[in-house]
C-alpha positions in Angstrom: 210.8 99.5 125.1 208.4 101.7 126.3 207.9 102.5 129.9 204.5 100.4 130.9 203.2 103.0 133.3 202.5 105.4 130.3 199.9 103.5 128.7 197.4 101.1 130.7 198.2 97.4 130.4 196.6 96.0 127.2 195.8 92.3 125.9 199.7 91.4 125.8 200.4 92.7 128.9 197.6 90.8 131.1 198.9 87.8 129.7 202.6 88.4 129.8 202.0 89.5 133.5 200.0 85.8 134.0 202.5 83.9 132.3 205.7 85.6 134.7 203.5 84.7 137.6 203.0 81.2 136.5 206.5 80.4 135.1 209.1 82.9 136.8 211.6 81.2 135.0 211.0 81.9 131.8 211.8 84.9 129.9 208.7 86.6 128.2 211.0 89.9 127.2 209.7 88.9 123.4 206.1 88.2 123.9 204.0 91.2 124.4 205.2 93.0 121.2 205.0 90.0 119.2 201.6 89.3 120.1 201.0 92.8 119.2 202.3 92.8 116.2 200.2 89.7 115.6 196.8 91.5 116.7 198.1 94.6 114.5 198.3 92.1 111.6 194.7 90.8 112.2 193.4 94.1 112.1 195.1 95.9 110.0 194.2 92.9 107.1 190.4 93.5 108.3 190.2 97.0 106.7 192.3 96.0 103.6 190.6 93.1 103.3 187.4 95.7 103.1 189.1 97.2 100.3 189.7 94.2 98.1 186.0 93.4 98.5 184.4 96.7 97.4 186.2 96.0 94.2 185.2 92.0 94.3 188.5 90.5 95.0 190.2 88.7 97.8 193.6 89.0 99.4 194.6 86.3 96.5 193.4 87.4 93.6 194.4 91.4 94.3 198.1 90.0 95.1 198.1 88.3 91.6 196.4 90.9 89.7 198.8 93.1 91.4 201.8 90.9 91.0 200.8 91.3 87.1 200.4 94.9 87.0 203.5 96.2 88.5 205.8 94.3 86.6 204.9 96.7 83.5 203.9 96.2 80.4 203.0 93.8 78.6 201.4 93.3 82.2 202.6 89.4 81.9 204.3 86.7 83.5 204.6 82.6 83.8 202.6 81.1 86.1 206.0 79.5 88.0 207.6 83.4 88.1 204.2 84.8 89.5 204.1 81.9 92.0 207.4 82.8 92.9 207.1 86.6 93.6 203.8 85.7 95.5 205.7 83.1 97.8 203.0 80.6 96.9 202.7 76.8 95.6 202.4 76.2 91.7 198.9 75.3 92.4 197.6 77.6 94.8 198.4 80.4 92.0 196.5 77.5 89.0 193.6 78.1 91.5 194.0 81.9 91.5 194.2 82.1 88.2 191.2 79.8 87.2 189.1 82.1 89.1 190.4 85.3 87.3 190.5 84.0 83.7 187.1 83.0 84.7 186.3 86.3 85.0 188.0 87.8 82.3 190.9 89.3 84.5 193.3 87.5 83.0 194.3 85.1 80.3 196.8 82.2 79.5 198.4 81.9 76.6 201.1 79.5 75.3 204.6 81.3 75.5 206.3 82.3 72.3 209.2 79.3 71.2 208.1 77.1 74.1 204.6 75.6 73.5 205.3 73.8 77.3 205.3 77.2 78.8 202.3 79.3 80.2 202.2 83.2 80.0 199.3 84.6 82.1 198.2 88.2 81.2 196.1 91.5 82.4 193.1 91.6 80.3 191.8 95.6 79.8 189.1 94.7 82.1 191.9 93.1 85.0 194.4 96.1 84.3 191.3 98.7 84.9 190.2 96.9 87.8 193.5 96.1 89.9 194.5 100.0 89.1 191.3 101.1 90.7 191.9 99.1 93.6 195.2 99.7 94.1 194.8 103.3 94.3 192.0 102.6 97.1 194.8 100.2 98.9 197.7 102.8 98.5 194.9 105.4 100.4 193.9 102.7 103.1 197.3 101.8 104.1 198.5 105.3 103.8 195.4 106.0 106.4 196.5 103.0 108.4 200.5 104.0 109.0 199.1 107.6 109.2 198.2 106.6 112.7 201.9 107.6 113.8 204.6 110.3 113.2 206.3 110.2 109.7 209.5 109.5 112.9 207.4 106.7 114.3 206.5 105.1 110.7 210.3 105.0 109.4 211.2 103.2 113.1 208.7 101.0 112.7 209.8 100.2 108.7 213.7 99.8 110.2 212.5 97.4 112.9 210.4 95.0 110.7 212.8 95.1 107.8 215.8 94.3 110.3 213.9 91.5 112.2 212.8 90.5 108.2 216.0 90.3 107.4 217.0 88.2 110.2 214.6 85.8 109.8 215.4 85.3 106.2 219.1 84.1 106.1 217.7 81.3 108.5 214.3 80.6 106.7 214.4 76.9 108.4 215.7 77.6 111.3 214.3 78.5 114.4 216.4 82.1 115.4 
């Protein structure tokens, strides 16, 4: 970690440094850059939440119009498969997907040799759309991480995939 007396004490800090004086016992080693990383997460999703709304979508609908368009053409998928990729419940992605088709984003269709099975689909309009405001993501995010060195942004990326990784094999588990 690095050495405290180079920056002033921040958020985390303060409250790591209350905590030690009110429980001595305990070990706080993780808290201050998890708490961090949980601030950076608020306001880093503030400015690309910005971005979904110039282009009228939320978080939810970009991810699935998103999910849609970068699995190639014929920009198409089953509801279950989206739901899936999105690591969301069957019907939180119905939901999404009413709202879009309601829009003319997207559309359902019955699946070719299995009239059980849903296929949901870019429309012109949601394939126009989701590219423009992907590009404006890519930009913002690419803004965001410009913030450190192209040395700092790969440690950070190794860190987070590692801990990531971690977390993973025990999804149930407490580490």
């Amino acid at each position: 970690m690095a050495d405290r007396s180079e920056t002033p004490p921040d958020f985390a800090d303060v409250a790591v440094a209350h905590w030690e004086r009110e429980r001595p016992e305990l070990d706080f080693t993780a808290m201050a850059p998890l708490a961090r990383f949980a601030r950076l997460y608020i306001a880093g999703s503030r400015y690309v939440e910005e971005v979904f709304a110039a282009h009228g979508l939320d978080r939810g609908e970009f991810d699935v119009l998103a999910g849609l368009r970068r699995t190639g053409a014929p920009h198409e998928l089953s509801p279950s498969r989206l739901a899936d990729i999105l690591l969301i419940t069957r019907a939180g992605m119905t939901k999404r997907v009413d709202r879009l088709e309601a829009r003319g984003l997207v559309t359902r269709r019955v699946a070719p040799g299995d009239r059980r099975s849903l296929r949901i689909r870019l429309t012109p309009e949601g394939l126009a759309l989701i590219d423009a405001a992907v590009a404006d993501h890519a930009e913002n995010e690419n803004r965001l991480l410009g913030l450190l060195t192209e040395q700092e942004a790969h440690a950070f990326d190794a860190v987070l995939r590692k801990l990531l990784a971690a977390l993973e094999e025990r999804p149930s588990k407490p580490v």
